[in-house]
N, C-alpha and C positions, 0 to 999 in steps of 0.2 A: 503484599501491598497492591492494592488495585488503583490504576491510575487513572483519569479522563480527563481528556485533552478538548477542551473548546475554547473556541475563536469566535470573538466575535466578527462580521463582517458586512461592511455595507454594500448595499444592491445583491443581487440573484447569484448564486453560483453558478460558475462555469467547470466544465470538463480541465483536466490540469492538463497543460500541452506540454512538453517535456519535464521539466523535472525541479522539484524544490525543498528545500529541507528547513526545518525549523531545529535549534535548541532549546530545552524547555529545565527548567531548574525545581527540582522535588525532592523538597528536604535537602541532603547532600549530593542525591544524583544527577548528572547533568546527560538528561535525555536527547540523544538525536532520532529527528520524525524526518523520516523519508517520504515525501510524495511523489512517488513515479506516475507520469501519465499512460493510460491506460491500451494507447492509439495500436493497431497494429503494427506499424514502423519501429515505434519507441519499445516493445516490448524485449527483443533484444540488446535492453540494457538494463532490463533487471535482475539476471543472472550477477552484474557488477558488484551487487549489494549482498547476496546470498550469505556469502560467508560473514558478513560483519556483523549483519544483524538477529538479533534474541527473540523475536516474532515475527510475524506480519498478520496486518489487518487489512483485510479484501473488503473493499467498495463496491458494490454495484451502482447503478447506472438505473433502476429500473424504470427509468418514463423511456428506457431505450430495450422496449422489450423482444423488437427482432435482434437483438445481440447478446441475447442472455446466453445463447448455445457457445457462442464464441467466449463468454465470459467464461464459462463453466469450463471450455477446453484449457483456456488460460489458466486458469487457476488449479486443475487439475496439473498442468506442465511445472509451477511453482512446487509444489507439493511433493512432486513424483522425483524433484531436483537432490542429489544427495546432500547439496547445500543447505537446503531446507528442511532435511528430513529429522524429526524429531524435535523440533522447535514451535511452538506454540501458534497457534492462527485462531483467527478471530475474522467471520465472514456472515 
C-alpha cells in the first residue's frame, strides 16, 4: 500500500521547532506521523522514536544549503542507529 500524506496549509512554511505528531486514518490503519524538528539541540530526542516507528522520512532543508553537510552527518547517525536499522527510509 503506498501512502501520501498532504496538508493543506496557509502562509509559508516554517522549520518545525520541537516536536509534533499527527494521526491520520487509511482504510482501517490509524497512522502516527512524527515530526521531529531538525535544530541541533532537538536532535537528541530522536533516538526516543526509534524503536516505535516502521520508517522514516528525511526532509531537507535545501534554500539552507550551508547545512546540507550537517544534514547528511544527521542522517547518516539515524541510519547507522540499530534502532533504525533495517526499516525503510524515504530522503
Amino acid at each position: 500500500m503506498s501512502v501520501v500524506y498532504i496538508t493543506e496549509r496557509s502562509g509559508d512554511t516554517v522549520p518545525t521547532v520541537g516536536f509534533t505528531s499527527e494521526q491520520v486514518l487509511i482504510g482501517d490503519s490509524l497512522i502516527t506521523l512524527y515530526d521531529v524538528g531538525g535544530g541541533a539541540r532537538i536532535r537528541d530526542i530522536w533516538r526516543n522514536y526509534f524503536a516505535d516507528v516502521h520508517g522514516v522520512v528525511y526532509v531537507v532543508d535545501s534554500s539552507a544549503a550551508e547545512r546540507l553537510s550537517e544534514s547528511r552527518t544527521a542522517l547518516e547517525v539515524v541510519f547507522k542507529d540499530p534502532l533504525i536499522s533495517g526499516k525503510p527510509g524515504l530522503m
